[in-house]
DOBA-85037 format. One line per 10 residues: number of its first residue (from 1); for each residue y, z, x of C-alpha. Coordinates in Angstrom, 1 decimal, padded with zeros to 4 digits. Example, Ala and Ser with C-alpha at 12.3 -4.5 7.8 and 13.67 -1.06 7.14 Angstrom:
BEGIN
1) -004.5 007.8 012.3 ~ -001.1 007.1 013.7
END
This chain:
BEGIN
1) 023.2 038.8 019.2 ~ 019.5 037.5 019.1 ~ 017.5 037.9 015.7 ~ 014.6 040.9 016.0 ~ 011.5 039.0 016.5 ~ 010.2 038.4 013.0 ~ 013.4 036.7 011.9 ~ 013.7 034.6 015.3 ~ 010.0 033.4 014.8 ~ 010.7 032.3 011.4
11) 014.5 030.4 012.0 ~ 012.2 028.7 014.9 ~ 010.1 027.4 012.3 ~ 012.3 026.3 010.0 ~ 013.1 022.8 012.0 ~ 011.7 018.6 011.5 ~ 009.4 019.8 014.8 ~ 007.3 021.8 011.9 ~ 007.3 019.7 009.3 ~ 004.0 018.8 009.2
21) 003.3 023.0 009.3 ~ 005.1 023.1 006.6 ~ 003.8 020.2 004.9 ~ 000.1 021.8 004.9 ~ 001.7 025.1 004.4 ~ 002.9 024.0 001.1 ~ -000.3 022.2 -000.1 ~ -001.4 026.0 -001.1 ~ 001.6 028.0 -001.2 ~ 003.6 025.9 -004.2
31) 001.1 027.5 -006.2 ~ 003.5 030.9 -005.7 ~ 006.2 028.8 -007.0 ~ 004.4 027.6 -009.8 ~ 003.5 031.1 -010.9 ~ 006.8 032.6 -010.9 ~ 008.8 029.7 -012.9 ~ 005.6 030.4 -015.6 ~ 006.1 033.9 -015.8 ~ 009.3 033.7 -018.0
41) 011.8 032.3 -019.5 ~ 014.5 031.3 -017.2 ~ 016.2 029.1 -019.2 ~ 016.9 032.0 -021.4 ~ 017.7 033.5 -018.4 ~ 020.4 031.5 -017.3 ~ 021.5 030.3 -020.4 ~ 022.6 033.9 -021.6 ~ 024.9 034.9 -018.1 ~ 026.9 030.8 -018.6
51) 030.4 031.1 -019.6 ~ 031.0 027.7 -021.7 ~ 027.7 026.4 -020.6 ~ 028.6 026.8 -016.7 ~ 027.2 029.3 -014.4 ~ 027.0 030.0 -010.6 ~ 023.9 031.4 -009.3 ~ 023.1 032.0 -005.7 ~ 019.8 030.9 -004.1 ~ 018.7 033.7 -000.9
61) 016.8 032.6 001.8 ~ 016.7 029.5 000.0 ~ 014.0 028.0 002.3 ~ 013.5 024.3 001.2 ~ 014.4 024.4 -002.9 ~ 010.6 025.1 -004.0 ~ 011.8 027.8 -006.7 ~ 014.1 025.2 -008.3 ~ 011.9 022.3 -007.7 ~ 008.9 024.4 -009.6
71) 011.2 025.3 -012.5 ~ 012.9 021.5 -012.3 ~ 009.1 019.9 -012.6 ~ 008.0 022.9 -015.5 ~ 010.7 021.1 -017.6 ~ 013.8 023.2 -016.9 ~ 016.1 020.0 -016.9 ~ 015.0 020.2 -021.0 ~ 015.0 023.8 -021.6 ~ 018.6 023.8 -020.4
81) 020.2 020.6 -021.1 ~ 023.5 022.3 -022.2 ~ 023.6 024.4 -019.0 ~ 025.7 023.1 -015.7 ~ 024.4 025.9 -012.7 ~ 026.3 025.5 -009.6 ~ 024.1 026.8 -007.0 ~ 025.3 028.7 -004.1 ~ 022.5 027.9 -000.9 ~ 022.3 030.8 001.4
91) 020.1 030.2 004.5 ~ 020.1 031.4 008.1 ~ 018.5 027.6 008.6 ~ 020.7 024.5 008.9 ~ 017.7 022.6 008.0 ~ 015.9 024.6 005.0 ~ 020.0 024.0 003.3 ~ 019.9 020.5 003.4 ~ 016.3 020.4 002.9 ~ 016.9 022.6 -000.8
101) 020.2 020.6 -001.3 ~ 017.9 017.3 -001.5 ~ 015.8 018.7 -004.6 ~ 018.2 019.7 -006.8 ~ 018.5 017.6 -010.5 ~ 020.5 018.8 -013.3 ~ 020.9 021.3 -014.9 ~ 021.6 022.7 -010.9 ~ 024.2 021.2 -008.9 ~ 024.7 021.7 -005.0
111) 027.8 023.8 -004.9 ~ 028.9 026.3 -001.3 ~ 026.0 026.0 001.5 ~ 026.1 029.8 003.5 ~ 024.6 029.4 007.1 ~ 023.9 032.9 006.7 ~ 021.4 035.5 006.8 ~ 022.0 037.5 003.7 ~ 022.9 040.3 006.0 ~ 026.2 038.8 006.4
121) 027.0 037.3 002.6 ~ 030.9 037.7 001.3 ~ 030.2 040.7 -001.2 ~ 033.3 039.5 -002.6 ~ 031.8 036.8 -004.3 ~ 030.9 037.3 -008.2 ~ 027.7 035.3 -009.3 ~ 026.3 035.3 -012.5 ~ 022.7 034.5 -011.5 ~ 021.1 035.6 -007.7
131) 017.7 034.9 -006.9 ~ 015.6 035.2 -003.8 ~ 012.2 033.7 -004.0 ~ 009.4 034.7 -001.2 ~ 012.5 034.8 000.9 ~ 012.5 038.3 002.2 ~ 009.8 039.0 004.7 ~ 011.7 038.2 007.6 ~ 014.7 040.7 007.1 ~ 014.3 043.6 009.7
141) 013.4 046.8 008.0 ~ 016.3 048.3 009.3 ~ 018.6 046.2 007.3 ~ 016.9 045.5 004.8 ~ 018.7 048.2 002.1 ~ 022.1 046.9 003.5 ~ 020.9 043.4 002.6 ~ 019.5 044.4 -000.4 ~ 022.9 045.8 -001.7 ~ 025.0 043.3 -000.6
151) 023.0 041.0 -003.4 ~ 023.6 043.8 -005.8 ~ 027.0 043.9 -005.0 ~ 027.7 040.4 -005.2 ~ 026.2 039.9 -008.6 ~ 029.1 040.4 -011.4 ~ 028.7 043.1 -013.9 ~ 026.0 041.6 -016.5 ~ 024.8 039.3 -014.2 ~ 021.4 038.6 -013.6
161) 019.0 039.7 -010.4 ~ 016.1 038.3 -009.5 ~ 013.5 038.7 -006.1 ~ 009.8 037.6 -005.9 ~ 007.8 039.1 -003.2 ~ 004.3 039.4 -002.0 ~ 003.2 043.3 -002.4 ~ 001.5 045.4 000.1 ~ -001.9 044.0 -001.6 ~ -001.2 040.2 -000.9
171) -002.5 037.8 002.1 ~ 001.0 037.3 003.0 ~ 001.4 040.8 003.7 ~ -002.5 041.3 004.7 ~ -002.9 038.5 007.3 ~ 000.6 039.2 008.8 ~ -000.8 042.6 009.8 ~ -004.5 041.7 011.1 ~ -002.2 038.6 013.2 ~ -000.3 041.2 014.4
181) -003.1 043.4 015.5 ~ -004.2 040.8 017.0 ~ -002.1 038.4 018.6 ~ 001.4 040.2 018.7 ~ 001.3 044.1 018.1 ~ 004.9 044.5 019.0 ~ 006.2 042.0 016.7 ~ 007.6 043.5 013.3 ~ 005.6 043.5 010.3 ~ 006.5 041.7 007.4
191) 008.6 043.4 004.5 ~ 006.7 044.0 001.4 ~ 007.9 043.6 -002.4 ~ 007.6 048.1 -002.4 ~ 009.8 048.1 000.2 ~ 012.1 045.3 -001.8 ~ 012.3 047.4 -004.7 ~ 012.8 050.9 -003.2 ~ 016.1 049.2 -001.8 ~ 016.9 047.8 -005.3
201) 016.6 050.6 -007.0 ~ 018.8 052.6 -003.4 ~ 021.5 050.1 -004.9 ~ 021.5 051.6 -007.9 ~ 020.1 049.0 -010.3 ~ 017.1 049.8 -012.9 ~ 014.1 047.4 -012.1 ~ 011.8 046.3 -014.1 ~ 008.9 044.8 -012.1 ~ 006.2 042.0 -013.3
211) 003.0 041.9 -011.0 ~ 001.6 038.3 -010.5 ~ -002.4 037.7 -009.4 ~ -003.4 034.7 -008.7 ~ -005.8 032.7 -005.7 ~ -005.1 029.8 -003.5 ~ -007.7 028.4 -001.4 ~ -009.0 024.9 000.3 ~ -012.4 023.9 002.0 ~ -010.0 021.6 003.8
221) -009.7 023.0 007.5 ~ -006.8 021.0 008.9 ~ -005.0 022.3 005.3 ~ -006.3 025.9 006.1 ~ -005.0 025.7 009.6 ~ -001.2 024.6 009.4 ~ -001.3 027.1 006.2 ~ -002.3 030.0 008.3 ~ -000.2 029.0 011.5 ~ 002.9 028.9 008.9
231) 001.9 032.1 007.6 ~ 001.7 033.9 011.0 ~ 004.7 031.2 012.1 ~ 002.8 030.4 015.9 ~ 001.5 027.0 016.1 ~ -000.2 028.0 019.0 ~ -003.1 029.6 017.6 ~ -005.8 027.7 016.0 ~ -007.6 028.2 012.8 ~ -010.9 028.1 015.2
241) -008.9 030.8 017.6 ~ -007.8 032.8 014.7 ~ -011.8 032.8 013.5 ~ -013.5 033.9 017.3 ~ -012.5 037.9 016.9 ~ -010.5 040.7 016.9 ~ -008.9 042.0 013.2 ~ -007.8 038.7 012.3 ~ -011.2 037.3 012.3 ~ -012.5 040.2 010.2
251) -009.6 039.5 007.6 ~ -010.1 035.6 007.6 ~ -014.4 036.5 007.6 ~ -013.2 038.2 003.8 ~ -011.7 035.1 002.5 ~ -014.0 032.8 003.4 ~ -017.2 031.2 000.9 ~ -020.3 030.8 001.8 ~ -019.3 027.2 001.8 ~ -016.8 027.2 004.6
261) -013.5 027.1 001.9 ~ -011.6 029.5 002.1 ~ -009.8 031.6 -000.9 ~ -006.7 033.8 -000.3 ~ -005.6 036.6 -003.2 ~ -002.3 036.6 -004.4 ~ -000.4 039.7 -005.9 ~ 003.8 039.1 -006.1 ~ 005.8 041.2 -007.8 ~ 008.8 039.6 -009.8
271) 011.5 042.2 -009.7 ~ 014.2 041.8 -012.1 ~ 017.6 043.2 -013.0 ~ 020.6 043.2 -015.0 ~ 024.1 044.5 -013.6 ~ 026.1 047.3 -015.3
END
């Protein structure tokens, strides 16, 4: 059965032919990686769900590793010297599991690869840690509470949830929509970190949610361009294309200076749980 068209455009994307997409997609959006390996204390974290200083954790949507490469370069590898975390990659993408696989440094270590969206995950696996990281949008609303629960359910009894997602307020969420209106009205719209938790808390898990602000920007066009493109996932729309009208132009109009750059708000919300 073919992916609903969200999903599909995103798996497309996820290949070497987009590298360099990626690449300048990156240049701005490790900044929401940064952010959420800042915002506690995941060592902590992990380090109170290991049995005997070993733990598995399972990595969603795992993309290509920039959650663990954010907390590996804030000096996790310190913070949890006494901690081995066999990490579980989950990834409807062939290429964003190897491409996560190659980051990871100790304390993680590459353990089962799932070529799987999370749809489809084993709930009879027990994990002590599961995180999904801006790794959501793409799951079609209609699925998305099954998804949702099959995380829950997978996670052990005092294990440790964990999903970052842009809210309703964020560009993610914001240019998706004026794209959409746009260039591709029948395409489906990006899930929001509202919609993440109402299925969290459908599972039956008590949220607590931390809200993240922050700005990205560039006066570099080329930068700006293969950003947007990635965020939209069509190549074949041009930043000047993207500029020339319609409600994407009046969106991108907002976040651009009077000197050309252009700056993009940031609102994630880092939903966290514990298992009963």
């Amino acid at each position: 059965m073919a992916l609903p068209d969200t999903a599909q455009r995103s798996l497309e994307h996820w290949s070497e032919a987009r590298r360099a997409e990626m690449q300048a997609f990156y240049t701005l959006a490790t900044e929401d990686y940064r952010q959420l390996a800042a915002a506690r204390d995941w060592a902590a974290d992990l380090r109170s769900r290991a049995t005997g200083g070993h733990l598995r954790l399972l990595d969603v949507a795992c993309g290509s590793g920039k959650f663990p490469a954010a907390l590996l370069a804030a000096g996790l590898p310190t913070a949890a010297r006494d901690l081995t975390v066999a990490i579980d990659l989950l990834d409807p993408s062939a290429f964003s599991i190897a491409e996560a696989r190659g980051v990871l440094a100790e304390p993680f270590e590459a353990a089962a690869e799932h070529e799987i969206p999370l749809q489809d995950l084993d709930v009879r696996a027990r994990y002590d840690v599961i995180w999904a990281t801006h790794a959501l949008y793409a799951l079609p609303p209609p699925e998305l509470t099954g998804g949702v629960a099959r995380m829950v359910t997978a996670l052990r009894s005092g294990g440790f949830g964990a999903v970052a997602q842009a809210s309703a307020a964020s560009h993610y969420l914001g240019f998706y929509d004026a794209y959409r209106a746009t260039y591709a009205p029948d395409v489906a719209p990006y899930t929001d970190a509202e919609a993440v938790t109402a299925a969290l808390i459908a599972a039956g898990v008590e949220v607590a949610v931390q809200r993240l602000r922050y700005r990205t920007g560039s006066a570099d066009r080329a930068v700006i361009e293969g950003f947007l493109q990635r965020c939209a996932f069509d190549d074949t729309v041009s930043l000047a294309q993207m500029e020339s009208g319609g409600p994407l132009a009046d969106y991108l109009a907002g976040c651009r200076a009077a000197d050309g750059s252009y700056r993009f708000e940031h609102e994630a919300h880092l939903m966290t749980w514990q298992n009963t």
